[in-house]
C-alpha positions as CSV (number, residue, x, y, z in Angstrom):
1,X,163.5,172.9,158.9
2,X,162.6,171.2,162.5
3,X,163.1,172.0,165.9
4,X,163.6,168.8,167.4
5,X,166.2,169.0,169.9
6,X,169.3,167.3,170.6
7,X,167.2,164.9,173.3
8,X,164.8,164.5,170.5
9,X,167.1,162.6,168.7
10,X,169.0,161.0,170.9
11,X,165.8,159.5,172.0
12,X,164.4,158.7,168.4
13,X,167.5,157.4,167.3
14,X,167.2,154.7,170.4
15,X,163.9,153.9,169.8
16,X,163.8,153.0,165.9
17,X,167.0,151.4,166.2
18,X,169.2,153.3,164.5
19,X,173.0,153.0,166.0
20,X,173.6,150.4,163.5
21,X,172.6,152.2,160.3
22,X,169.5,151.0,160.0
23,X,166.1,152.2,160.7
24,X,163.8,149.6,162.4
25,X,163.6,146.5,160.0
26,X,162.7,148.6,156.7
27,X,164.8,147.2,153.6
28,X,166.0,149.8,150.9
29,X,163.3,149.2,148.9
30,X,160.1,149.3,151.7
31,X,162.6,152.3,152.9
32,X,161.9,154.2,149.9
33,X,158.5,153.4,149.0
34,X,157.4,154.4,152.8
35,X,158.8,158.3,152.2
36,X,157.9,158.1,148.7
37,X,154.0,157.8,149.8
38,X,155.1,161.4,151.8
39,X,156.3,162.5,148.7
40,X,159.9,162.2,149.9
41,X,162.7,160.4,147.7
42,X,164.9,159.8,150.7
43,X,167.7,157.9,148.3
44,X,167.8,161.7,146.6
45,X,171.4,162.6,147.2
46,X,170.8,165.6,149.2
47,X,169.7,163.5,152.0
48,X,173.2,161.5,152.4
49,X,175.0,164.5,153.5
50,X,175.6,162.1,157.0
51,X,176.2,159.2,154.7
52,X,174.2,156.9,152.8
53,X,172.9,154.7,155.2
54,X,169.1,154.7,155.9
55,X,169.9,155.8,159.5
56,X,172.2,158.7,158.1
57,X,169.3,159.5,155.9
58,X,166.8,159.7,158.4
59,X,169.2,162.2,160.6
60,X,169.5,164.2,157.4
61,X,165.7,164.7,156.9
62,X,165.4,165.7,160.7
63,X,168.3,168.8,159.7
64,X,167.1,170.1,156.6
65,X,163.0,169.1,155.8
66,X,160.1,170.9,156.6
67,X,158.6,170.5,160.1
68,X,155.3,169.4,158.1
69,X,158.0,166.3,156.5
70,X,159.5,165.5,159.9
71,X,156.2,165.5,161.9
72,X,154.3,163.0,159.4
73,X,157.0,161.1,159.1
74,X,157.6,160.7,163.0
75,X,153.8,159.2,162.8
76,X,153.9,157.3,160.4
77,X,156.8,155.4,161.9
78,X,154.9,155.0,164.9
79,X,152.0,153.9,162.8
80,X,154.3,151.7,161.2
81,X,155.9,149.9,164.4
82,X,151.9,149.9,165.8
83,X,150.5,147.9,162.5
84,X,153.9,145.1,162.8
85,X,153.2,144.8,166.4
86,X,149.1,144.6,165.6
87,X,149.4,142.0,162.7
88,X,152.1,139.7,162.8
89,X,153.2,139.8,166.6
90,X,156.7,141.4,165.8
91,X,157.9,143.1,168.5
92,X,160.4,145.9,168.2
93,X,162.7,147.5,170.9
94,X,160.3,150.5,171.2
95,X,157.8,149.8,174.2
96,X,154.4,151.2,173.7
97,X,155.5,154.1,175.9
98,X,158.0,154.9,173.4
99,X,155.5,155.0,170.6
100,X,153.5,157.3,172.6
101,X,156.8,159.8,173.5
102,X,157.5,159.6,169.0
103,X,153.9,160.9,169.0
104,X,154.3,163.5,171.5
105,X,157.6,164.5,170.0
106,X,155.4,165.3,167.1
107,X,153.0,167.1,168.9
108,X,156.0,169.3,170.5
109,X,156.9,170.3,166.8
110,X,153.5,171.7,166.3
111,X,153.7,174.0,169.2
112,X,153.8,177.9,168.7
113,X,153.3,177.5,165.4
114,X,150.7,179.6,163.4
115,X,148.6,177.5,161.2
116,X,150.4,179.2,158.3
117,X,153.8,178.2,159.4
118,X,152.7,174.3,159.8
119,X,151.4,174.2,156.1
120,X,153.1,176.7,154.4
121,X,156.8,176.0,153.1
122,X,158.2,179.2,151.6
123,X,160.0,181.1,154.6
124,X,158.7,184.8,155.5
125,X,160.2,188.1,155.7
126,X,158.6,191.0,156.7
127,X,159.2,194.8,158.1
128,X,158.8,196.4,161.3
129,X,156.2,199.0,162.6
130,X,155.8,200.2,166.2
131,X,153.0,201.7,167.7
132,X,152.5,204.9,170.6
133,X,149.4,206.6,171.0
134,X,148.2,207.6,167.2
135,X,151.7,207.6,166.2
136,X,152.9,204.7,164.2
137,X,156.7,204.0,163.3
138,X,157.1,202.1,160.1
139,X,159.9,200.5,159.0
140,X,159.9,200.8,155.2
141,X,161.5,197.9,153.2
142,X,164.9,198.2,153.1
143,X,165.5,197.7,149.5
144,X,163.2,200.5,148.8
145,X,164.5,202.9,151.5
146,X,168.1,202.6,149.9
147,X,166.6,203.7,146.7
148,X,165.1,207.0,147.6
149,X,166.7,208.0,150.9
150,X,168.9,210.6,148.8
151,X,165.6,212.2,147.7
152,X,164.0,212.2,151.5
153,X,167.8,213.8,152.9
154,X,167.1,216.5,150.1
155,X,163.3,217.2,151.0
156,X,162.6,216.2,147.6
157,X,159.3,214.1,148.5
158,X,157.8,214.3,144.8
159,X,160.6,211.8,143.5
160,X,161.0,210.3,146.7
161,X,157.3,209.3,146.0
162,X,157.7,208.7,142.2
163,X,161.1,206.3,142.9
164,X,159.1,204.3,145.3
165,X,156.2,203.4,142.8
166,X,158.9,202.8,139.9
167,X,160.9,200.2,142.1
168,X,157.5,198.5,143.0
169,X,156.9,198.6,139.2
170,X,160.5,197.0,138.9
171,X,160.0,194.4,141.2
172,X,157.4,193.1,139.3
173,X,159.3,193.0,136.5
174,X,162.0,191.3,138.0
175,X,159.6,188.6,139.5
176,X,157.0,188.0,136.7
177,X,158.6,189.7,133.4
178,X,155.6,192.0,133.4
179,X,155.7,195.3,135.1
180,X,152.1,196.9,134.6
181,X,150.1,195.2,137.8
182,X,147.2,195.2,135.5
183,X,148.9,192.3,132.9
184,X,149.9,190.2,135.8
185,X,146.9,190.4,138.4
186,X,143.9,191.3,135.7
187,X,141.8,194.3,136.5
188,X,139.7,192.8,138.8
189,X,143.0,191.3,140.3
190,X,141.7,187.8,139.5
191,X,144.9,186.3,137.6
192,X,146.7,183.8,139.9
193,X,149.3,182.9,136.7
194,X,152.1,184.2,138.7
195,X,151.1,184.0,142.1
196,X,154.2,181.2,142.3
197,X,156.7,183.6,141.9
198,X,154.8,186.2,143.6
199,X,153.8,184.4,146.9
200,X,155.4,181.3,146.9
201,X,153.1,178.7,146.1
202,X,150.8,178.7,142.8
203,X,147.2,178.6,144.6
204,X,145.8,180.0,147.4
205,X,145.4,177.3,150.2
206,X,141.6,178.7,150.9
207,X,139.0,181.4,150.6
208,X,140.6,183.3,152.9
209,X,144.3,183.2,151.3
210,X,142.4,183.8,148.1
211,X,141.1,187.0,149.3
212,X,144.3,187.8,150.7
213,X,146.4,187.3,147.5
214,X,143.5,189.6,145.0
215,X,143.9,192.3,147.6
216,X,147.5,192.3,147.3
217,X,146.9,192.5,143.4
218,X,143.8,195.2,144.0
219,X,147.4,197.0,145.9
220,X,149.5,196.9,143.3
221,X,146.4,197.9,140.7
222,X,146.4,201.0,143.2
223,X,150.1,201.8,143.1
224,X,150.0,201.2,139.3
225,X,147.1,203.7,138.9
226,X,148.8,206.7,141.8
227,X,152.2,206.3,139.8
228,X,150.2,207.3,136.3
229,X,149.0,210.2,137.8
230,X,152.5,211.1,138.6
231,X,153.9,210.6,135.5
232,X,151.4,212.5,134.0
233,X,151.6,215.3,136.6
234,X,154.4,217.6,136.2
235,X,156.7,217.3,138.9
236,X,155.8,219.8,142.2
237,X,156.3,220.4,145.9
238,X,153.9,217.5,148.3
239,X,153.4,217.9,151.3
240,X,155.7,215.4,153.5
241,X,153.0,213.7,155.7
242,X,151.2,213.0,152.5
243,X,153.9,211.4,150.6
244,X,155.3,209.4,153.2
245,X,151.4,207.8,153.3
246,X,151.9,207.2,149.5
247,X,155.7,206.0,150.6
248,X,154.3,203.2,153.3
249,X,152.0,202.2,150.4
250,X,154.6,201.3,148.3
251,X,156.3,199.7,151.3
252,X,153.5,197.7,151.9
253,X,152.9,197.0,148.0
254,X,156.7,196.1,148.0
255,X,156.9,194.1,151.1
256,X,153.5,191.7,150.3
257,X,155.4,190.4,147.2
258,X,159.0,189.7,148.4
259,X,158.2,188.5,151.5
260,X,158.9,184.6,150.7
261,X,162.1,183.2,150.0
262,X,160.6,180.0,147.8
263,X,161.5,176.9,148.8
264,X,163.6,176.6,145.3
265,X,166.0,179.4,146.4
266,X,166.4,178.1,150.0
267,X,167.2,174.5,148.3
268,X,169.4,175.9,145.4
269,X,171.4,178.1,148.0
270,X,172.0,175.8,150.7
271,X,172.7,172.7,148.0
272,X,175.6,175.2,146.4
273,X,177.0,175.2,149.9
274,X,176.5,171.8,150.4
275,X,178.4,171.0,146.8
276,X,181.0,173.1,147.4
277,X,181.8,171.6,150.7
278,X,182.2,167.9,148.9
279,X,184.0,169.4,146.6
280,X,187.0,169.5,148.7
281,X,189.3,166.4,148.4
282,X,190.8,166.6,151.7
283,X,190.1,168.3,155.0
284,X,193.2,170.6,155.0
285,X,192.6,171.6,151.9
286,X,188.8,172.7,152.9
287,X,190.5,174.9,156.0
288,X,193.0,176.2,153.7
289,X,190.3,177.8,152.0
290,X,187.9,178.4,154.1
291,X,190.8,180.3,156.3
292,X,190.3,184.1,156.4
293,X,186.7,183.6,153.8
294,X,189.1,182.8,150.6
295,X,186.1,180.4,149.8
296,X,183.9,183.3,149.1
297,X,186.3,184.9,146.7
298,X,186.5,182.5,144.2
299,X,182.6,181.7,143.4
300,X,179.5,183.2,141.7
301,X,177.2,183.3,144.4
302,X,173.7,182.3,143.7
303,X,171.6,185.6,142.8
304,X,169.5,185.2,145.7
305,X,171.5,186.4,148.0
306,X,172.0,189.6,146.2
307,X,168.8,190.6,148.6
308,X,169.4,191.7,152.3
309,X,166.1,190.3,153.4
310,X,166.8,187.2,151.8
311,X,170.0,186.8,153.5
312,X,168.0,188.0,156.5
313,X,165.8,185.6,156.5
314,X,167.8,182.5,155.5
315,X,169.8,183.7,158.7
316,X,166.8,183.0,161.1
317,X,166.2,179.7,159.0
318,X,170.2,178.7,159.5
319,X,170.2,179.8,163.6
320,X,167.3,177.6,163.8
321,X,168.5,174.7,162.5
322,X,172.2,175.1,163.3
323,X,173.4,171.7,165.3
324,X,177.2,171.2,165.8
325,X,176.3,167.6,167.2
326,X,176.1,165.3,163.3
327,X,179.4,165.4,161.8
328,X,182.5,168.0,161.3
329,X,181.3,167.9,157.9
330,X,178.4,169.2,159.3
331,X,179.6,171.5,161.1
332,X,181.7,172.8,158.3
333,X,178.6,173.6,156.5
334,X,176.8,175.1,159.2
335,X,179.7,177.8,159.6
336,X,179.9,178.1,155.5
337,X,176.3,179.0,155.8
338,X,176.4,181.7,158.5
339,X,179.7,183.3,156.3
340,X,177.5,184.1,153.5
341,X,174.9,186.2,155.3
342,X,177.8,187.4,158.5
343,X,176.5,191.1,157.6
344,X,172.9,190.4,159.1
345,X,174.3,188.6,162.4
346,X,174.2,190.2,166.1
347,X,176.3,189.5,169.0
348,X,173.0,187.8,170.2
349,X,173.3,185.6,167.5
350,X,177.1,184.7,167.7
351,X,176.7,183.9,171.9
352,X,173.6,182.0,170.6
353,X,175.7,179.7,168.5
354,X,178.7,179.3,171.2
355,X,176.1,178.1,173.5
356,X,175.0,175.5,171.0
357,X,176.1,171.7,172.8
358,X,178.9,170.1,170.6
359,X,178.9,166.0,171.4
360,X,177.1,164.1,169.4
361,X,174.7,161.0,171.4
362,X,178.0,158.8,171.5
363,X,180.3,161.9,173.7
364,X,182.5,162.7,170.5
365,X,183.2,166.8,169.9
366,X,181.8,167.4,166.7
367,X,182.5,171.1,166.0
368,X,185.0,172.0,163.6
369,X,185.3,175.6,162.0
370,X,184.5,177.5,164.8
371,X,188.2,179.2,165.5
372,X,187.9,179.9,161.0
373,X,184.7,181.7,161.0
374,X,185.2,183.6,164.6
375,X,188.5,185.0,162.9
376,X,186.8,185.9,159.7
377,X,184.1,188.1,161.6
378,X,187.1,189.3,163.7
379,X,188.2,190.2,160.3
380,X,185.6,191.4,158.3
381,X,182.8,192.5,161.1
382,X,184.6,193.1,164.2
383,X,181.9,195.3,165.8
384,X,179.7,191.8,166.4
385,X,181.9,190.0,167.9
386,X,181.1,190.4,171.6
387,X,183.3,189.9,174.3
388,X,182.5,186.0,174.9
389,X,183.0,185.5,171.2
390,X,186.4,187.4,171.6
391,X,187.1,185.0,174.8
392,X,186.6,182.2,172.9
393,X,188.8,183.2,169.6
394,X,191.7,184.1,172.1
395,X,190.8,180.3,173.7
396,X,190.9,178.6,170.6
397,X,193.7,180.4,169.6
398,X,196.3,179.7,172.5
399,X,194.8,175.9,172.4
C-alpha cells in the first residue's frame, strides 16, 4: 500500500496529464514495457479495478501496490519526462518544479519508515509487552492464550506449559507440513527451505536477517527439546513464575513465525473481495446483498482469515489505504473489506473513517456504502459504534 494523500494525487494526476485517460504521451505498448522493467504488468486485470484506461491503471497502482512500487515508479516517471525534455526537446505540461515536487512526493513516502518496512513486502503482526520497574507485562499471542487459558483459570501450569509447546509444534505443521523444528530448520538451524512460508520471503535480505531467522530456528530447536522433556516427565506441580517463563517462550517461539501475512494471502483476500464485488450485475442488486452483511453468508471465506491477527493486521493495512475519493465501486469495496475483519475495529477506527474526505479532484461525492455497513456494526457490534458514528447512521437514515 501507499500513503500518498488525496493532494498527492490530485497534484500527480495534473502533472502527468492524466484527466483524459492517458498518462503523459506513453502508448500501450511503451506503457507496459516501462512497469514491466519494475516488474509490474500494469495490463494485469487487477489493476483496472478504476477502469482500463492507462490513467485508471496508474490510480489503481497508487491504492493497492507496495510503497517500494509506487515510489520507483513516481521516479522513474520523472526520469522519464527529464530524458524527453533532455533529448528531443519535448516539452510536457509538467514545469521543472513539478518534476522536483513528483520527487519530493517520493521522498515523503519514505518518511517514518523503518528500513524493513521500505523493502520488505509481507505485512507484520506482532504482540504487546509493557514495561515498569523489573516488572514486565507480556501480552502472549492470542491464538495461544485461547488454547490454554482453561488450564491457567484451573492453576494447572504443567499443561498450561505442555499445550503451549504442542500448539508451537502445530503451527509448524500447519505452515511447513513438518512439525519437529529439527526437520525444518536443521540442527544447527541452518535450513532456509521453508523460510517462505515461515517468514515471508525465501532468503534473508542480509547477514543480519540471516542471523535473525537461525535464531528463530535455534528457538524453536529450544522449544522442541523443553517439550521432550515434558513428554517424557510424568506430569507434576511447577511453579507458576517458572512456567509462565517457559509460556512467553512459546509466545515468542509462536509469534516469530506468524507474524507475516505473505503478500499471497493479502492478494488472494482482497482479489476475492474485489471479484465478488464485479460479480454483481447491477448496483441494486450489490446493496441488496450487501444490506444487513447477507454477502457474508453466502461464501467460503478464504482460510486466512480464520486467524485474529491476520484479520488484525489486514485491518491496519485496509485503514491505511482506505480512500472514499476513486469511485463508488471503490468505495463499495473499501466497506466490503472492513466487514470482514468488523470484530477487530475500535470506535477510533470508525470516527477515523467518517473523517475520511469524500470528493474526488473533480468535487463529485464518491462514497457509497457507508449508511449499509454503519447499520451492520449497529447490528452485529453495537458496542463500537460511538456516538458520532450513531449521529451519522441516524443522519443518513432520515436523509
Amino acid at each position: 500500500m501507499s500513503r500518498l494523500t488525496i493532494a498527492h494525487k490530485t497534484f500527480l494526476e495534473a502533472a502527468l496529464e492524466m484527466s483524459s485517460g492517458y498518462v503523459l504521451d506513453f502508448s500501450n505498448t511503451r506503457f507496459a514495457q516501462f512497469f514491466a522493467d519494475m516488474g509490474i504488468d500494469i495490463f494485469e486485470e487487477r489493476y483496472a479495478e478504476y477502469g482500463p484506461s492507462k490513467a485508471n491503471r496508474l490510480r489503481t497502482l497508487w491504492q493497492i501496490g507496495s510503497e517500494v512500487e509506487v515510489r520507483d515508479s513516481l521516479n522513474a516517471l520523472a526520469d522519464y519526462i527529464d530524458a524527453k525534455n533532455a533529448v528531443d526537446g519535448t516539452r510536457h505540461d509538467a514545469s521543472d518544479g513539478q518534476v522536483q515536487r513528483i520527487r519530493e512526493i517520493t521522498e515523503e513516502l519514505n518518511d517514518g519508515l523503518s528500513e524493513e518496512q521500505v523493502h520488505s513486502g509481507p505485512v507484520a503482526i506482532t504482540t504487546e509487552a509493557t514495561v515498569t520497574d523489573n516488572l514486565i507485562s507480556i501480552v502472549i499471542h492470542e491464538e495461544l492464550y485461547s488454547h490454554i487459558s482453561p488450564y491457567l483459570r484451573s492453576g494447572d501450569y504443567y499443561h498450561a506449559v505442555e499445550e503451549s509447546y504442542k500448539l508451537v509444534r502445530e503451527k509448524l505443521r500447519d505452515l511447513t507440513g513438518k512439525e519437529k523444528a529439527s526437520d525444518i530448520f536443521n540442527n544447527s538451524a541452518q535450513n532456509d527451505a521453508h523460510y517462505g512460508a515461515l517468514f515471508g520471503k525465501a532468503k534473508a535480505t542480509d547477514a543480519a536477517e540471516a542471523d535473525f531467522f537461525r535464531g528463530v530456528g535455534y528457538l524453536h530447536l529450544g522449544v522442541q527439546h523443553l517439550r521432550n522433556e515434558k513428554a517424557h516427565t510424568p506430569a507434576s506441580p511447577l511453579e507458576p513464575n517458572l512456567a509462565l517463563h517457559y509460556i512467553a517462550l512459546a509466545s515468542l517461539a509462536y509469534d516469530l513465525v506468524t507474524r507475516y501475512v505473505s503478500e499471497d494471502t493479502i492478494h488472494e483476500i482482497e482479489e476475492f473481495v474485489r471479484q465478488k464485488r464485479r460479480s454483481y450485475r447491477t448496483a441494486s442488486a450489490f446493496y441488496r446483498d450487501f444490506e444487513g452483511g447477507h454477502w457474508l453468508q453466502k461464501l467460503d471465506l478464504p482460510i486466512g482469515l480464520t486467524s485474529a491477527p491476520v484479520r488484525k493486521a489486514l485491518k491496519e493495512k485496509w485503514l491505511g489505504e482506505a480512500d472514499f475519493t476513486h469511485s463508488f465501486d471503490h468505495s463499495n469495496v473499501i466497506w466490503m473489506q472492513l466487514e470482514l475483519v468488523t470484530d477487530q475495529l475500535t470506535r477510533e477506527d470508525l470516527d477515523r473513517l467518517l473523517d475520511l474526505p469524500t470528493k474526488d479532484s473533480y468535487g463529485n461525492d464518491q462514497q457509497a456504502g457507508e449508511q449499509q455497513f454503519l447499520e451492520f456494526v449497529d447490528e452485529r457490534f453495537p458496542t463500537i459504534l460511538s456516538e458520532k458514528a450513531r449521529q451519522r447512521l441516524a443522519n443518513l437514515r432520515e436523509s
